[in-house]
C-alpha beads as a LAMMPS data file, in Angstrom:
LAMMPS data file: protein, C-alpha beads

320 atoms
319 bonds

1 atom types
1 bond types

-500.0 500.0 xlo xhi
-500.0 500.0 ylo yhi
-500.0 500.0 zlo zhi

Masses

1 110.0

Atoms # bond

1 1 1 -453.979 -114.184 444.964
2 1 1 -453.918 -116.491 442.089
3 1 1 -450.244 -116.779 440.716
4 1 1 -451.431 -115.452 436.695
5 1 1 -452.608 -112.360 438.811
6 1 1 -448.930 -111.302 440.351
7 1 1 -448.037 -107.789 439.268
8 1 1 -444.726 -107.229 440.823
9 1 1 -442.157 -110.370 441.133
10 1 1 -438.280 -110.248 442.923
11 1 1 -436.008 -112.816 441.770
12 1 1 -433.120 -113.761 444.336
13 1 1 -430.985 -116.257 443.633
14 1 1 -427.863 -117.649 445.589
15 1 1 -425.325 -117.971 442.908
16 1 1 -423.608 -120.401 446.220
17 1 1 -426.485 -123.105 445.945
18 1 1 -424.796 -126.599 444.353
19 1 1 -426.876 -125.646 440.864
20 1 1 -426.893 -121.601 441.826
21 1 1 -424.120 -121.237 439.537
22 1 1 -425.033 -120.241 435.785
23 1 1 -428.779 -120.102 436.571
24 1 1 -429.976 -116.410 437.226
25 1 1 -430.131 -115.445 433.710
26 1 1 -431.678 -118.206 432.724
27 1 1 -434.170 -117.673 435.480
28 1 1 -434.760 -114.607 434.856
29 1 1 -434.935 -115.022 430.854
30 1 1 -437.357 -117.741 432.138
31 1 1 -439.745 -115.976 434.616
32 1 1 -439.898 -113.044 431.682
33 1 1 -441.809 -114.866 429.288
34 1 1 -444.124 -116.135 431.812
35 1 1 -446.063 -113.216 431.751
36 1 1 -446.148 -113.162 435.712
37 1 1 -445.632 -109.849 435.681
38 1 1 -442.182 -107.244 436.143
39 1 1 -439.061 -109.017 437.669
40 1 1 -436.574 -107.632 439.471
41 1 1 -433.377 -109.211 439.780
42 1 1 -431.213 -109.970 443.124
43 1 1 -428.137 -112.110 443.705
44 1 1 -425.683 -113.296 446.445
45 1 1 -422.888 -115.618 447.114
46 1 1 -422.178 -114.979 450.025
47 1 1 -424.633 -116.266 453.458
48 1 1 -424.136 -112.763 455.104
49 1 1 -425.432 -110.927 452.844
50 1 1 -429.110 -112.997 452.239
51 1 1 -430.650 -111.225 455.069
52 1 1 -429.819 -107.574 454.449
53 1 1 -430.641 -108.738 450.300
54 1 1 -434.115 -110.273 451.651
55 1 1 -435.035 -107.142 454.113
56 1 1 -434.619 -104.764 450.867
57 1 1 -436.577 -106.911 448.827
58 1 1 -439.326 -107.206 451.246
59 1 1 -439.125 -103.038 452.172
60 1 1 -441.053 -103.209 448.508
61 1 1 -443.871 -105.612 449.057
62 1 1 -443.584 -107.794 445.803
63 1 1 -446.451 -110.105 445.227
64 1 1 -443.821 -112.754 444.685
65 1 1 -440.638 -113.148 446.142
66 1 1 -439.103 -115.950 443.892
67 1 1 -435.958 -117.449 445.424
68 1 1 -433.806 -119.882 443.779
69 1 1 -431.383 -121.855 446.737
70 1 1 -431.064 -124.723 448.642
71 1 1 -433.426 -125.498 451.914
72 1 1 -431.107 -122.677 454.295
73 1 1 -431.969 -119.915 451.774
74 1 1 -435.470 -120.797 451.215
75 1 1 -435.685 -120.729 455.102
76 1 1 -434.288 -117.943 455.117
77 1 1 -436.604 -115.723 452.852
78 1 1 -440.143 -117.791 454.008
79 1 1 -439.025 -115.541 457.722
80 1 1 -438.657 -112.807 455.743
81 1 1 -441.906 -112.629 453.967
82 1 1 -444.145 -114.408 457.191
83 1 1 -447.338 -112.896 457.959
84 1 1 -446.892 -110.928 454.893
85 1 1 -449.011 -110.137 451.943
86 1 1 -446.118 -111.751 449.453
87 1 1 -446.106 -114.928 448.269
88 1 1 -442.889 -117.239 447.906
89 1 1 -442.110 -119.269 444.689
90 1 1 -439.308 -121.718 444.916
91 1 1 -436.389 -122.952 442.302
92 1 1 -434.821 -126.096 444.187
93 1 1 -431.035 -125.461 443.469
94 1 1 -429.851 -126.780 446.334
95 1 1 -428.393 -130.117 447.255
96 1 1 -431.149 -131.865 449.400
97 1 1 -434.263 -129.488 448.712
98 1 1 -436.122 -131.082 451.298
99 1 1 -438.783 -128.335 451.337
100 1 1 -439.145 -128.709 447.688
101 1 1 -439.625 -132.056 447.685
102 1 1 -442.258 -132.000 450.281
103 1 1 -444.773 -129.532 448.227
104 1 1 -443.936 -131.935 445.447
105 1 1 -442.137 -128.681 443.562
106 1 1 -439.997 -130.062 440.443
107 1 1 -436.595 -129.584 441.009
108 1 1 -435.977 -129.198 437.047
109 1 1 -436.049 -125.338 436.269
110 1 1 -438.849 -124.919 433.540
111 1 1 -440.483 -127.097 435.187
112 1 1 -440.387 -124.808 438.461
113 1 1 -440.957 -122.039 436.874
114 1 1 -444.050 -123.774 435.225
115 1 1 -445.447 -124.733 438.490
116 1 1 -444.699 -120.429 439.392
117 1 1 -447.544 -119.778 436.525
118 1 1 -449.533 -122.606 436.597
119 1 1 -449.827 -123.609 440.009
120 1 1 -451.859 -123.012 443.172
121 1 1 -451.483 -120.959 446.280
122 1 1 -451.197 -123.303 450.151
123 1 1 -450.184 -121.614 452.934
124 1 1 -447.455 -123.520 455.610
125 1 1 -446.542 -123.726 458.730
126 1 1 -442.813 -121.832 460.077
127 1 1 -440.735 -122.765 462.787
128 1 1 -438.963 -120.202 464.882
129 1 1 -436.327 -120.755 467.696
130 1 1 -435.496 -118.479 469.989
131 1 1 -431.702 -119.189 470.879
132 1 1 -428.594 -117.840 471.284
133 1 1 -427.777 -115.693 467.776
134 1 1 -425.614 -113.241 466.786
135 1 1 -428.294 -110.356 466.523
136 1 1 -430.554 -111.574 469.315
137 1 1 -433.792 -112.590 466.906
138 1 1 -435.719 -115.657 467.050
139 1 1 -434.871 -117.280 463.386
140 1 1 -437.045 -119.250 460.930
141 1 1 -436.590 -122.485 459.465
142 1 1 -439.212 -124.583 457.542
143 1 1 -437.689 -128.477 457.774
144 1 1 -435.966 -129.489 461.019
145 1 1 -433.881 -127.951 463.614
146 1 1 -431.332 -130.493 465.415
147 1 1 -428.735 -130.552 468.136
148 1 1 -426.319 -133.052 468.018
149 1 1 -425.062 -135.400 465.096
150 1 1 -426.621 -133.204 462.869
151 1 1 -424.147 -130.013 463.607
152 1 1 -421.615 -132.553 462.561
153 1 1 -422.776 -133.810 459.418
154 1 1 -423.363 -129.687 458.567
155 1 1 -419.719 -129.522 459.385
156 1 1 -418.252 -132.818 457.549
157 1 1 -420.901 -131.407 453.916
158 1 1 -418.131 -129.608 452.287
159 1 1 -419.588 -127.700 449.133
160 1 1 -416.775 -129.614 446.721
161 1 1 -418.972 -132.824 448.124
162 1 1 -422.286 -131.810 447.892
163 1 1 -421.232 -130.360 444.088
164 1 1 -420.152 -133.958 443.156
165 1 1 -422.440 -136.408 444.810
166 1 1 -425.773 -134.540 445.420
167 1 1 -427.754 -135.761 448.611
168 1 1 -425.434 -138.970 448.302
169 1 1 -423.048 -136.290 450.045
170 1 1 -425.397 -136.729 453.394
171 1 1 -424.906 -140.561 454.292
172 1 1 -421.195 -140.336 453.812
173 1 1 -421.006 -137.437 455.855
174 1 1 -423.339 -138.558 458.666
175 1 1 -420.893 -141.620 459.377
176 1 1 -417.859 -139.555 459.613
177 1 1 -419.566 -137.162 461.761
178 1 1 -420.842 -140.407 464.404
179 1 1 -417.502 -141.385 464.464
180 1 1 -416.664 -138.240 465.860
181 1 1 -419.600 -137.694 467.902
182 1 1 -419.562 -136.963 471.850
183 1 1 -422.791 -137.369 473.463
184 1 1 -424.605 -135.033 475.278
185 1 1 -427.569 -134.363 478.155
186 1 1 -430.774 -132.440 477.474
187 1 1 -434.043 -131.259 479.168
188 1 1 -437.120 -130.790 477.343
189 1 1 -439.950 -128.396 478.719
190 1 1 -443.736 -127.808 477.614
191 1 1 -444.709 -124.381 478.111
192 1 1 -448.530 -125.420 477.139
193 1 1 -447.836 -128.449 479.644
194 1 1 -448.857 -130.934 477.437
195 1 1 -445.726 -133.426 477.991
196 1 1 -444.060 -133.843 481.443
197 1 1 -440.482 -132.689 481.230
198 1 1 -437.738 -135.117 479.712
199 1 1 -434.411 -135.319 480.584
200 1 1 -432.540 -137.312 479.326
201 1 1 -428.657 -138.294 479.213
202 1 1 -425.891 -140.248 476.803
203 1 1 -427.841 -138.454 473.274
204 1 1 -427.210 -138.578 469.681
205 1 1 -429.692 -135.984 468.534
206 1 1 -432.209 -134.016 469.466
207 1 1 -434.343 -133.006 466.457
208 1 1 -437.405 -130.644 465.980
209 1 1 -439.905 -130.887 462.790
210 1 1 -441.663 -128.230 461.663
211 1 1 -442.118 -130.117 457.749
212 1 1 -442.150 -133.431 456.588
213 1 1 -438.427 -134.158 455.243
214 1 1 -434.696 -133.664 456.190
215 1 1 -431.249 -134.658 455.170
216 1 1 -432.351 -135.441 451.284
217 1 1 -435.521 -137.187 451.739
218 1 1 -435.729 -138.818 455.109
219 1 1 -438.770 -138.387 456.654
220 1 1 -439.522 -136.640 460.421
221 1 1 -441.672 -138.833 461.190
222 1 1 -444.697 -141.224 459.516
223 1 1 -447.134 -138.257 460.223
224 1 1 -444.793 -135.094 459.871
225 1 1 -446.648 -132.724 458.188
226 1 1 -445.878 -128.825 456.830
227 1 1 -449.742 -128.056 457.431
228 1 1 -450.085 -129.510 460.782
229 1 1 -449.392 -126.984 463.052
230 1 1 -447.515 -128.770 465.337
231 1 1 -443.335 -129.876 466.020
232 1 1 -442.360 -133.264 465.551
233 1 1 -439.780 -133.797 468.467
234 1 1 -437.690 -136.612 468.795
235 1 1 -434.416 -137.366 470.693
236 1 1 -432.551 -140.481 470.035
237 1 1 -430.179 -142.139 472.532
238 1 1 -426.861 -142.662 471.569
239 1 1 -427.091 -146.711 472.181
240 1 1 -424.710 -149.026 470.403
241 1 1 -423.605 -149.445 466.312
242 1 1 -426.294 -151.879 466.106
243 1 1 -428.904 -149.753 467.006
244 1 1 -427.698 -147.483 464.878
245 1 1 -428.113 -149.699 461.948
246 1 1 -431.501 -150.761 462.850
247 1 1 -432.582 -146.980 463.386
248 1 1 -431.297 -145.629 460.136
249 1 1 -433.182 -148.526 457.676
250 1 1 -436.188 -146.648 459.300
251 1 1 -434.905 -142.749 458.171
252 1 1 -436.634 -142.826 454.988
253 1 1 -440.278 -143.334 455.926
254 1 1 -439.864 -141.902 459.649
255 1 1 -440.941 -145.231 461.313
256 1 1 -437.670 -145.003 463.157
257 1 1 -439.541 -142.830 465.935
258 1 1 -440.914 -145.685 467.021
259 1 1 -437.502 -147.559 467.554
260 1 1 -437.140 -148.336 471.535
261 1 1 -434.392 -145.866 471.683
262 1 1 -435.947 -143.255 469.912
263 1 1 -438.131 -140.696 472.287
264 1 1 -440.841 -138.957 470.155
265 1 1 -443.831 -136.346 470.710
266 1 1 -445.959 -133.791 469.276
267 1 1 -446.103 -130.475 470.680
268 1 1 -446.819 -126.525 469.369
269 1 1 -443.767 -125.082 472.359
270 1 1 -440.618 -126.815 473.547
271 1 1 -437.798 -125.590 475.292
272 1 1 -434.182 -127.672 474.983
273 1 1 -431.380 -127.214 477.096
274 1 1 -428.391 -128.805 477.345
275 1 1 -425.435 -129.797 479.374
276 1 1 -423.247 -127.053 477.741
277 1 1 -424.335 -124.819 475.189
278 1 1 -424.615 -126.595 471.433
279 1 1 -425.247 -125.126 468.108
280 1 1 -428.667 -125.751 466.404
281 1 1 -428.801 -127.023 463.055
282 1 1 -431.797 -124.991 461.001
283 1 1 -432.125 -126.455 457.855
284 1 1 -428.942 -126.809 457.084
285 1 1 -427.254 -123.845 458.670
286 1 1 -425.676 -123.060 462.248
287 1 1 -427.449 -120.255 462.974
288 1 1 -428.519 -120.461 467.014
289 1 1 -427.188 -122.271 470.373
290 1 1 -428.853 -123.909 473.407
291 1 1 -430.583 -123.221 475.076
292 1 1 -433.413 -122.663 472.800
293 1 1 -436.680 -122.076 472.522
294 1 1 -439.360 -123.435 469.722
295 1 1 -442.505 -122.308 468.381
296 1 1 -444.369 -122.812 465.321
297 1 1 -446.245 -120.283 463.686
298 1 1 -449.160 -121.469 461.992
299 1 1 -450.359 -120.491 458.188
300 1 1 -447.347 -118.320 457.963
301 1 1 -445.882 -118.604 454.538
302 1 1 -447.989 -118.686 450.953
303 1 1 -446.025 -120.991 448.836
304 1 1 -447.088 -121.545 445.546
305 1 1 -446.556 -125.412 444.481
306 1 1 -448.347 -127.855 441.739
307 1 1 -451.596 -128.205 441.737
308 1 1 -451.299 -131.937 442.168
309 1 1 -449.494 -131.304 445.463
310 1 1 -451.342 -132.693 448.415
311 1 1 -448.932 -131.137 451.211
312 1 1 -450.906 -128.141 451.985
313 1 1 -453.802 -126.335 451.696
314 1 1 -455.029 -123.171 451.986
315 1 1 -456.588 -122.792 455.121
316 1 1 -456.247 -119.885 456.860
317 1 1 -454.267 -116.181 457.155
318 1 1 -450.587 -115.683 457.556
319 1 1 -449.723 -115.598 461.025
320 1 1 -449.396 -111.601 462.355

Bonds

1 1 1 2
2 1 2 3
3 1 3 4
4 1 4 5
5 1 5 6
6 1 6 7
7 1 7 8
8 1 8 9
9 1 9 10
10 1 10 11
11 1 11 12
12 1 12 13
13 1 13 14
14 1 14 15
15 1 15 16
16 1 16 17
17 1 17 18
18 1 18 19
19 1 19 20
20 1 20 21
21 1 21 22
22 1 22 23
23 1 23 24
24 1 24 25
25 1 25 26
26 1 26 27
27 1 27 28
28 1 28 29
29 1 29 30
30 1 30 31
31 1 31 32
32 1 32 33
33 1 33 34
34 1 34 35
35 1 35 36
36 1 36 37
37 1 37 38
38 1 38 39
39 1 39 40
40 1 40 41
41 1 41 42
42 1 42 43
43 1 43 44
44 1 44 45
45 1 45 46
46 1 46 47
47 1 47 48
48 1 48 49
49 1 49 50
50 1 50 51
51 1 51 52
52 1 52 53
53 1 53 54
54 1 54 55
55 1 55 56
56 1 56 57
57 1 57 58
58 1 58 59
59 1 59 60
60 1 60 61
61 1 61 62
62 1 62 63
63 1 63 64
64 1 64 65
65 1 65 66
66 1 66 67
67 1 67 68
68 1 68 69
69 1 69 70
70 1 70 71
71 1 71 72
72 1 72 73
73 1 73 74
74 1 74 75
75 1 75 76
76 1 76 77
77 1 77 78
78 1 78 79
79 1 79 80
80 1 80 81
81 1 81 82
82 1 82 83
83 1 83 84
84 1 84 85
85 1 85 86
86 1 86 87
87 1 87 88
88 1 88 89
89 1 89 90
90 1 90 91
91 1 91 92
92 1 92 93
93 1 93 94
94 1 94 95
95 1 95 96
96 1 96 97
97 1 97 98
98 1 98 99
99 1 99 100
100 1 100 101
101 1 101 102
102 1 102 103
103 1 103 104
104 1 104 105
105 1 105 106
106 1 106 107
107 1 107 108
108 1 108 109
109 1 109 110
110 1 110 111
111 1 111 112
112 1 112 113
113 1 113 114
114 1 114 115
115 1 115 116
116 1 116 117
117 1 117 118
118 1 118 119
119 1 119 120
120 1 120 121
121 1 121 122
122 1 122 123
123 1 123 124
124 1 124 125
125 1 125 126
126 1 126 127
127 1 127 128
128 1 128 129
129 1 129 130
130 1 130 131
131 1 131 132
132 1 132 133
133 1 133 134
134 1 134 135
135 1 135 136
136 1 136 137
137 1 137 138
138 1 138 139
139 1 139 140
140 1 140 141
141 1 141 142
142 1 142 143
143 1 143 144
144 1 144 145
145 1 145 146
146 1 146 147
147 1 147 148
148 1 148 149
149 1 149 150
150 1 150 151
151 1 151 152
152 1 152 153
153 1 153 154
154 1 154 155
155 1 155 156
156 1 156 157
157 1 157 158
158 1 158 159
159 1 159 160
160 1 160 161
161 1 161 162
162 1 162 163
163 1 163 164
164 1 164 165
165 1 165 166
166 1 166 167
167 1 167 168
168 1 168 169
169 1 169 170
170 1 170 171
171 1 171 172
172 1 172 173
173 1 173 174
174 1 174 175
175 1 175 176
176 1 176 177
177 1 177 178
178 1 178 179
179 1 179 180
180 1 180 181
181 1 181 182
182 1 182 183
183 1 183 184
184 1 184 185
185 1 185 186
186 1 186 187
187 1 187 188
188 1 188 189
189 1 189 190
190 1 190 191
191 1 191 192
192 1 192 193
193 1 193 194
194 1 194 195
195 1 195 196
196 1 196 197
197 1 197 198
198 1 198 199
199 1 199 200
200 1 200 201
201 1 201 202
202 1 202 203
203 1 203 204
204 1 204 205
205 1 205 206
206 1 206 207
207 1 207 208
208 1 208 209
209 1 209 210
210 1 210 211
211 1 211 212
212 1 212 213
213 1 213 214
214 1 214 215
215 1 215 216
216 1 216 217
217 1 217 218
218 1 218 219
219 1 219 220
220 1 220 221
221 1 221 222
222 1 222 223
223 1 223 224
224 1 224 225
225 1 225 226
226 1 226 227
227 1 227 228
228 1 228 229
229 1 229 230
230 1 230 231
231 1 231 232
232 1 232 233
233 1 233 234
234 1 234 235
235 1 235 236
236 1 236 237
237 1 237 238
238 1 238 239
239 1 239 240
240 1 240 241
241 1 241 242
242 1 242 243
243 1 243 244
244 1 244 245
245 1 245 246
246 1 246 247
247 1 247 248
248 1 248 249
249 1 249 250
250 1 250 251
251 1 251 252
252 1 252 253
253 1 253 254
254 1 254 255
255 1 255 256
256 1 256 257
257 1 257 258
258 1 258 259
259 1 259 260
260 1 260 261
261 1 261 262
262 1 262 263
263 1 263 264
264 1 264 265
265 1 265 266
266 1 266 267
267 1 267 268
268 1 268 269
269 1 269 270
270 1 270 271
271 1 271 272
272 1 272 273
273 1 273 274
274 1 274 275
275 1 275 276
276 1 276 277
277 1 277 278
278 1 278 279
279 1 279 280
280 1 280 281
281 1 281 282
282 1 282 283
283 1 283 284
284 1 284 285
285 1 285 286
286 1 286 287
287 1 287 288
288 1 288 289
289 1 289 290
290 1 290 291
291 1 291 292
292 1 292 293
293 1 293 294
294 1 294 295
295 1 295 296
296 1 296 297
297 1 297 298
298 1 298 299
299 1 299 300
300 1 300 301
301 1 301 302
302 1 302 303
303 1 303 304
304 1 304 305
305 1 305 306
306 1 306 307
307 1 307 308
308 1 308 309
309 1 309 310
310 1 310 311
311 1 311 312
312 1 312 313
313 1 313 314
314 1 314 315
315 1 315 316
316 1 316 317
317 1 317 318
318 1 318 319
319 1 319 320
């Protein structure tokens, strides 16, 4: 469905996003005159209460679920509306907006909202692990799920930080999380049996990509991809400061997965377990533990980005 056809549209916005603050009625007075159709209106501050404010808003079917939030939120509501008829708009308030920035959505608000009336329908691919949660269910997430350094750079981002400095906030917090970082031992499995089993010891991160960026830009890898259907997995040895140094000049453009201590494949299934139990990193947000199971779910989640966006197409049904 072509965005000028939307009859119904929900509006969620986390008033806890680094620019959530201020912007729902201006949102909303925004998404009014676009003629989109009748808005409804939803709000939280608070993380525990997204998913019971998503499940109501989806129990009603709008065409467009428009949710304004950083990359955890947005991850958040594309699980929530998978395989479903409704299609998700995105306002980039958050501090890194990684998916944002990967359909090429403008992270200035008329702008966004511009791109809501004006722009064109994709559909994208949705990761899901299947870990150790608090209510048992596999969760979504649309970047990158990690284990490792990650957890502690999700730690060391306090919100006064990322309020102040943006995606700046990520670099500073990545080196005081290394400095306290232990490493750590991990197996990876293939279900499909496409990649012998890897285990490997003395590890900084294990990361798997289900989109393009991460961490305010930086890229999975050099052919990371939202519309792929496949999970970028790497794992990257903890090795010495040096290494380090020469991995991270590589972040930007994901040509660091070729670095001799970097481990990197391409799979649809992998399963990650670890010497002790870890949290995973989705996007952002602790929200599972090892061991773990991935998946990606393919054509998932209509998104509606700019026309000149070149990230997706669309090619196929949601996912049942």
């Amino acid at each position: 469905m072509p965005p000028t056809a939307t009859r119904t549209v929900s509006l969620l916005v986390n008033g806890g996003a680094r620019r959530g603050r201020g912007t729902l009625a201006a949102a909303h007075a925004a998404l009014a005159r676009s003629g989109l159709g009748e808005v409804t209106v939803h709000t939280v501050t608070e993380g525990a209460d997204l998913a019971g404010t998503l499940h109501a808003i989806t129990a009603t079917a709008p065409d467009l679920l428009v949710v304004g939030g950083g990359d955890g939120t947005v991850s958040c509501a594309a699980g929530a509306v998978a395989g479903t008829r409704t299609t998700l708009g995105v306002l980039p308030l958050g501090t890194a907006n990684d998916f944002a920035r990967t359909l090429q959505i403008p992270s200035e608000l008329d702008a966004a909202i511009r791109t809501l009336v004006e722009g064109k329908v994709v559909d994208v691919d949705l990761g899901r692990v299947d870990g150790a949660t608090a209510d048992s269910r596999a969760r979504a997430y649309l970047n990158v799920a990690s284990i490792g350094l990650s957890t502690g750079v999700t730690h060391a981002l306090s919100p006064r930080a990322k309020r102040l400095l943006g995606p700046a906030a990520y670099p500073v917090a990545t080196v005081r999380a290394f400095r306290r970082h232990r490493p750590f031992t991990a197996c990876l499995s293939f279900p499909d049996g496409d990649h012998p089993d890897l285990e490997m010891t003395d590890l900084l991160q294990v990361a798997v990509g289900n989109g393009r960026h991460y961490g305010g830009g930086n890229a999975v890898s050099p052919v990371a991809s939202l519309d792929d259907h496949l999970l970028d997995v790497y794992a990257i040895g903890r090795g010495r400061m040096r290494d380090h140094v020469s991995i991270a000049r590589l972040f930007r453009d994901g040509r660091f997965v070729e670095h001799d201590r970097v481990v990197h494949v391409r799979t649809r299934r992998v399963q990650v377990l670890t010497d002790q139990p870890m949290p995973v990193n989705l996007d952002g947000e602790i929200a599972a533990r090892t061991p773990a199971s991935f998946t990606v779910e393919r054509n998932a989640v209509r998104v509606v980005v700019p026309h000149a966006s070149t990230a997706a197409t669309l090619d196929g049904p949601p996912a049942p």
